[in-house]
LUMPA-400117 format. One record per atom (N, C-alpha, C): chain; residue in one letter; atom name; residue number from 1; y, z, x. Coordinates in nm, 4 decimals, always signed. Layout:
// residues N
ATOM  kette  rest  atom   nr         Y         Z         X
ATOM      A     A    CA  NUM         Y         Z         X
...
//
This chain:
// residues 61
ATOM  kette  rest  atom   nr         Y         Z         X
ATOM      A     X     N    1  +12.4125   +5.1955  -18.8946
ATOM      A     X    CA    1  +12.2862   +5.1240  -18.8962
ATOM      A     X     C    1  +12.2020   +5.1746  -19.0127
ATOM      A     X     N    2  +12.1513   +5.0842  -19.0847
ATOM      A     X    CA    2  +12.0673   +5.1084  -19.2112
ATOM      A     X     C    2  +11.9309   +5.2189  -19.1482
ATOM      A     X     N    3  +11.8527   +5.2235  -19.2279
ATOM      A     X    CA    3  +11.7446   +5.3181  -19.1883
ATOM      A     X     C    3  +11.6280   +5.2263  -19.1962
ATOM      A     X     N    4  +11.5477   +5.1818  -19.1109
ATOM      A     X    CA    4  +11.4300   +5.0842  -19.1319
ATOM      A     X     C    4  +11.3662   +5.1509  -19.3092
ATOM      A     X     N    5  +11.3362   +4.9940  -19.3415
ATOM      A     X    CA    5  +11.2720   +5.0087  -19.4433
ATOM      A     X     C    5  +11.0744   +5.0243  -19.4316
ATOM      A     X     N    6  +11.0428   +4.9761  -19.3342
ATOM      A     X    CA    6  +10.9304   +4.9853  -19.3165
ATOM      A     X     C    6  +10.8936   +5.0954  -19.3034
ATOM      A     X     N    7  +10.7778   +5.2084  -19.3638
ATOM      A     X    CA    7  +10.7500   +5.3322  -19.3249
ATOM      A     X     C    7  +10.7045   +5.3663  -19.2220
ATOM      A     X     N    8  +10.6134   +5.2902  -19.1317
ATOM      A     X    CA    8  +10.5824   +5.3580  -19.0328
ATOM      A     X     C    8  +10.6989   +5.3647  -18.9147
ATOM      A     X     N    9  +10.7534   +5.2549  -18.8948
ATOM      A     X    CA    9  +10.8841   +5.1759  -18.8788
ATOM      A     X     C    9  +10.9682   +5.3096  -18.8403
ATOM      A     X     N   10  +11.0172   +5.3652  -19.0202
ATOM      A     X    CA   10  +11.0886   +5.4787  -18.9949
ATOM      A     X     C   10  +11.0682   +5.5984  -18.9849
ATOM      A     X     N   11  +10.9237   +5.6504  -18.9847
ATOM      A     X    CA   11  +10.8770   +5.7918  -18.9201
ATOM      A     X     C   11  +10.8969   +5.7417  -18.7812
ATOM      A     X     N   12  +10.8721   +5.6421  -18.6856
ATOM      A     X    CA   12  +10.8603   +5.6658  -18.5648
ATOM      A     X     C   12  +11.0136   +5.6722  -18.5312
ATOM      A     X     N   13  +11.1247   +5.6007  -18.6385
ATOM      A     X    CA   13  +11.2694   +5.5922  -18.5720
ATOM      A     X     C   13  +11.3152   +5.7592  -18.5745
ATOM      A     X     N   14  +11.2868   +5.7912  -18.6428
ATOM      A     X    CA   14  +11.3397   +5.9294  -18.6898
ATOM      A     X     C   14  +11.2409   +6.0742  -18.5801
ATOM      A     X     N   15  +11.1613   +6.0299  -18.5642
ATOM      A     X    CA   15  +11.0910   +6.1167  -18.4714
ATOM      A     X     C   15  +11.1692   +6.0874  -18.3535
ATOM      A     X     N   16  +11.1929   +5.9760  -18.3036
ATOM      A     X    CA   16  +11.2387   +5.9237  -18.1935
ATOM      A     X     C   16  +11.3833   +5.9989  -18.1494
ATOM      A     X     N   17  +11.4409   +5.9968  -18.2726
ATOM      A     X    CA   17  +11.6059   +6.0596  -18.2571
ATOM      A     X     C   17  +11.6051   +6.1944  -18.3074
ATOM      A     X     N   18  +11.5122   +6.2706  -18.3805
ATOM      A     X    CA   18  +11.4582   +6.4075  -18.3230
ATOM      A     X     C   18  +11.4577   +6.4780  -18.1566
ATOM      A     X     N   19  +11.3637   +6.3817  -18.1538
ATOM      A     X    CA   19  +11.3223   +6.4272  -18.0233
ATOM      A     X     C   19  +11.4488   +6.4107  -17.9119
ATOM      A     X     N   20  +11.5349   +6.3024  -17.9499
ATOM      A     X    CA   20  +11.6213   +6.2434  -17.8368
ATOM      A     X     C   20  +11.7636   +6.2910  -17.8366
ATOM      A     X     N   21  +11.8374   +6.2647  -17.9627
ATOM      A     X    CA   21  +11.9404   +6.3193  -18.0217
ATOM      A     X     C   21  +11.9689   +6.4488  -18.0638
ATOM      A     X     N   22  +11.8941   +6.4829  -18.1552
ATOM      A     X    CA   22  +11.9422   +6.5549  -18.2437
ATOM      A     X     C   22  +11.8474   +6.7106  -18.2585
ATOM      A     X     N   23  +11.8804   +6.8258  -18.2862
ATOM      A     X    CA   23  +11.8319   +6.9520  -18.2749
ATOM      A     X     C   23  +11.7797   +6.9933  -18.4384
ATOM      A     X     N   24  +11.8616   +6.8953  -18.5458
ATOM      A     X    CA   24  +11.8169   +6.9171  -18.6752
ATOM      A     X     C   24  +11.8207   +6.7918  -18.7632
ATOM      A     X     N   25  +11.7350   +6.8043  -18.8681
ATOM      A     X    CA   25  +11.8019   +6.7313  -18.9988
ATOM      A     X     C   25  +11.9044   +6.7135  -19.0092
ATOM      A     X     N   26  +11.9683   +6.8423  -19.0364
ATOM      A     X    CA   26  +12.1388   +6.8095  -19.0701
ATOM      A     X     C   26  +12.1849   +6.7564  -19.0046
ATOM      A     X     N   27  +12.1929   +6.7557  -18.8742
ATOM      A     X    CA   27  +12.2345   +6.6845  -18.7525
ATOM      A     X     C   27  +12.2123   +6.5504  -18.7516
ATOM      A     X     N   28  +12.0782   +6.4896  -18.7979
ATOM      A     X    CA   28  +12.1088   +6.3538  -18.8270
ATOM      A     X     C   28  +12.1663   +6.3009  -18.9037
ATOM      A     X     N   29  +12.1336   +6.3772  -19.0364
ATOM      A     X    CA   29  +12.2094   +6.3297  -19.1663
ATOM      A     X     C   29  +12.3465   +6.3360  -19.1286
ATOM      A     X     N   30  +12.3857   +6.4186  -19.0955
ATOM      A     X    CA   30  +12.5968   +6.3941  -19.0241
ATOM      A     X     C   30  +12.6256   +6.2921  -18.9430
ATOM      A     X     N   31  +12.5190   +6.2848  -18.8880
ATOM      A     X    CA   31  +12.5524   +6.1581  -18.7625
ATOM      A     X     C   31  +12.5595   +6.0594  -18.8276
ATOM      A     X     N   32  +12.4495   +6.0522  -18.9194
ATOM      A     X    CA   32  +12.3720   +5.8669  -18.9405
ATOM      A     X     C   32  +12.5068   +5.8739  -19.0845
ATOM      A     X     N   33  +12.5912   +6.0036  -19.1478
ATOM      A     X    CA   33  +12.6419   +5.9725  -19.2474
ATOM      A     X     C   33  +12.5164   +5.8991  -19.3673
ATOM      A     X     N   34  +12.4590   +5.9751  -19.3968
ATOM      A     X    CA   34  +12.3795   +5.9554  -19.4669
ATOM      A     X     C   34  +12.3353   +6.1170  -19.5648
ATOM      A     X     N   35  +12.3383   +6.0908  -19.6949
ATOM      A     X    CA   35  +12.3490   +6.2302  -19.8098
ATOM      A     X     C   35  +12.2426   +6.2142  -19.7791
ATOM      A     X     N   36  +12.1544   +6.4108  -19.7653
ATOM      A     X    CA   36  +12.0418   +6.4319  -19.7763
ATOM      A     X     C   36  +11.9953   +6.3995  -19.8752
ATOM      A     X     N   37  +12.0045   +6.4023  -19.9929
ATOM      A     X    CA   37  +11.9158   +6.3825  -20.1202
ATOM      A     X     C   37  +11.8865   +6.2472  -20.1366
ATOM      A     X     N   38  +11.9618   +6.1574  -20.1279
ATOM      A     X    CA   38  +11.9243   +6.0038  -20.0618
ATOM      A     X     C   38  +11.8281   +6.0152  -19.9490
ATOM      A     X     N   39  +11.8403   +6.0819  -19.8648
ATOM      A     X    CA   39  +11.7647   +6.0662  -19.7219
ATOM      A     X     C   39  +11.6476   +6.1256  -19.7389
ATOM      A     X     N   40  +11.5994   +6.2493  -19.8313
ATOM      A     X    CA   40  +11.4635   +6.3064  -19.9013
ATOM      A     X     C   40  +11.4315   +6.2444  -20.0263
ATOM      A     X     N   41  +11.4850   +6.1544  -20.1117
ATOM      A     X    CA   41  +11.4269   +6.0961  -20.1638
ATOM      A     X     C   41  +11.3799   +5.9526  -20.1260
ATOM      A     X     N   42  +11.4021   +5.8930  -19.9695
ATOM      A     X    CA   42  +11.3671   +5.8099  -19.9397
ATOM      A     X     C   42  +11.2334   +5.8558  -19.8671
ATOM      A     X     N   43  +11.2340   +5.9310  -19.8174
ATOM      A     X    CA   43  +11.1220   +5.9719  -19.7565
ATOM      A     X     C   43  +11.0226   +6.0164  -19.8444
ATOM      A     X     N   44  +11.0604   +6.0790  -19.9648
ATOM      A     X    CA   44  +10.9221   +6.1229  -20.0669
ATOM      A     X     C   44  +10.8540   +6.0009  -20.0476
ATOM      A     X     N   45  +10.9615   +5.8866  -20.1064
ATOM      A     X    CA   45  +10.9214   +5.7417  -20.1737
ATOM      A     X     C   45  +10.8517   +5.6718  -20.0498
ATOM      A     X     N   46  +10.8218   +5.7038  -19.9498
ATOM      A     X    CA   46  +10.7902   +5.6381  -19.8050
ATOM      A     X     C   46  +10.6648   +5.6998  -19.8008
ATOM      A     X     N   47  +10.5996   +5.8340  -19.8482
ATOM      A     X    CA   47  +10.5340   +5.9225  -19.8237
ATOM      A     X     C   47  +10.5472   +6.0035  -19.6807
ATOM      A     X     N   48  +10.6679   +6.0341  -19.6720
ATOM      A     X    CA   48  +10.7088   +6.0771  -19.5357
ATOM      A     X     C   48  +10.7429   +6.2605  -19.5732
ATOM      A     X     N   49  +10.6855   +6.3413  -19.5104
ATOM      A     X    CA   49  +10.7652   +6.4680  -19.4577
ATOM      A     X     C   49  +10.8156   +6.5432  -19.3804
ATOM      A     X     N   50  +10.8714   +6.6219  -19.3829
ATOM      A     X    CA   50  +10.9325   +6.6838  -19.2485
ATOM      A     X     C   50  +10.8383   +6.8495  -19.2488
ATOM      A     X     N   51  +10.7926   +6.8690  -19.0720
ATOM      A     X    CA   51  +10.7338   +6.9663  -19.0386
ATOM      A     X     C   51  +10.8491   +7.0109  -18.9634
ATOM      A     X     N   52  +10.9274   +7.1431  -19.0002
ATOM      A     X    CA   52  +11.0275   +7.1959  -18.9092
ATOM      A     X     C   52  +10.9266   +7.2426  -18.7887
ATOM      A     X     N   53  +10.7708   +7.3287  -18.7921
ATOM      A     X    CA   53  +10.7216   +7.3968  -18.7207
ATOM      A     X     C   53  +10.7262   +7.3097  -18.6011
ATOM      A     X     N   54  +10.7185   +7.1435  -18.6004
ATOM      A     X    CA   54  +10.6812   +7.0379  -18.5104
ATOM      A     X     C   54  +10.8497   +7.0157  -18.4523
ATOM      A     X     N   55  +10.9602   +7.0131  -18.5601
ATOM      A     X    CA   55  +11.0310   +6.9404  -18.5336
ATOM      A     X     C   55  +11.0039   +6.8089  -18.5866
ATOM      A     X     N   56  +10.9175   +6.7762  -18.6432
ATOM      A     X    CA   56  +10.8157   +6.5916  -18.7094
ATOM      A     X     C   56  +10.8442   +6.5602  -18.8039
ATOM      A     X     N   57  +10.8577   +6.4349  -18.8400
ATOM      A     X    CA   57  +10.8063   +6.3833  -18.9615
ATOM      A     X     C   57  +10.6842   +6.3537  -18.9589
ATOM      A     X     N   58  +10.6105   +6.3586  -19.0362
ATOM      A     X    CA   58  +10.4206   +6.3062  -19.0355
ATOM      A     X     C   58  +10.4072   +6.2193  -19.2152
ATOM      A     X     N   59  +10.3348   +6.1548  -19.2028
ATOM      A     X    CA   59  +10.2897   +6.0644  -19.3609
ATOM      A     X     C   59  +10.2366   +6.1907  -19.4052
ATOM      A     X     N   60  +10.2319   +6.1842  -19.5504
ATOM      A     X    CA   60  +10.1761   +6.3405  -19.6096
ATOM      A     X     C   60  +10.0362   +6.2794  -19.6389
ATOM      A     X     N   61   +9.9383   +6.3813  -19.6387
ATOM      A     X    CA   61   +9.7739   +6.3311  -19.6582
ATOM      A     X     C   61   +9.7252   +6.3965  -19.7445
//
């Protein structure tokens, strides 16, 4: 399954399978088969980051 293109779209998909699935990043990125550097440069470009302290992605402000 592609990764929603919509940003808010895909902070909430990715929080969602955080929370539900998965214990890490890497862990999704293996699952979804998806290269991190593709998968962090989609998110720069989204204005999306990752808070390990949360476990989150949050929009950067």
């Amino acid at each position: 399954m592609p990764l929603p293109s919509d940003p808010a779209i895909l902070l909430s998909y990715l929080n969602m399978k955080l929370r539900d699935e998965y214990d890490s990043v890497e862990q999704l990125c293996d699952d979804l088969d998806i290269d991190a550097d593709i998968f962090n440069r989609a998110l720069d470009k989204a204005g999306i980051e990752y808070f390990a302290e949360g476990k989150r992605f949050m929009f950067k402000s």
